[in-house]
N, C-alpha and C positions, 0 to 999 in steps of 0.2 A: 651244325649248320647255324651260320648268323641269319637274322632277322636281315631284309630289306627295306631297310627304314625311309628310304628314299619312295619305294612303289607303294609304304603305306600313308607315306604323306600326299601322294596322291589321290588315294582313293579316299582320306579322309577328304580331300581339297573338294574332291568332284562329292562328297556324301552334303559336304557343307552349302556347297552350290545349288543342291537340290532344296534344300528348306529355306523354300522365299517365302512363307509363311507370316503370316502379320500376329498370330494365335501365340499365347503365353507358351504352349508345347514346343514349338518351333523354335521362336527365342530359348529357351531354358537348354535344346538339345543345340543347337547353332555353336551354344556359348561351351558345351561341354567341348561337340567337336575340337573346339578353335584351338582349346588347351591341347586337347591332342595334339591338334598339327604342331602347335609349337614344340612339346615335349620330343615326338617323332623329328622335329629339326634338328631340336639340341644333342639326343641321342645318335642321330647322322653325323653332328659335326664334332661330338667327341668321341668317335670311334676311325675316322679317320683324323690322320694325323697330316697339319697343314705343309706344304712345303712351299717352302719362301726361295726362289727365285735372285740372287741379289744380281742387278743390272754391271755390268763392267762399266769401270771407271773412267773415264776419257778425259784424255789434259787436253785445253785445249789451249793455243797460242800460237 
């Protein structure tokens, strides 16, 4: 079974939302989350693989 890196960058997103916090704990965990979500992005976007699309050519004249 693979991971849903997509549904846990979610829940990181809404966990991060929740600490509006002004207190040094808040900050310190905000900043941990954050790396998550990014890591949880990077791991999403190197496990699928991009598909490029190329547009047709059109002469025009």
């Amino acid at each position: 079974m693979q991971s849903d890196f997509a549904a846990v960058r979610e829940l990181l997103e809404c966990a991060y939302n929740r600490l509006t916090g002004a207190d040094p704990a808040s900050q310190k965990i905000r900043e941990a989350v954050d790396t998550l979500i990014e890591e949880a992005a990077i791991a999403e976007c190197q496990r699928s693989p991009m598909v490029v699309i190329p547009f047709p050519k059109t002469r025009r004249g």
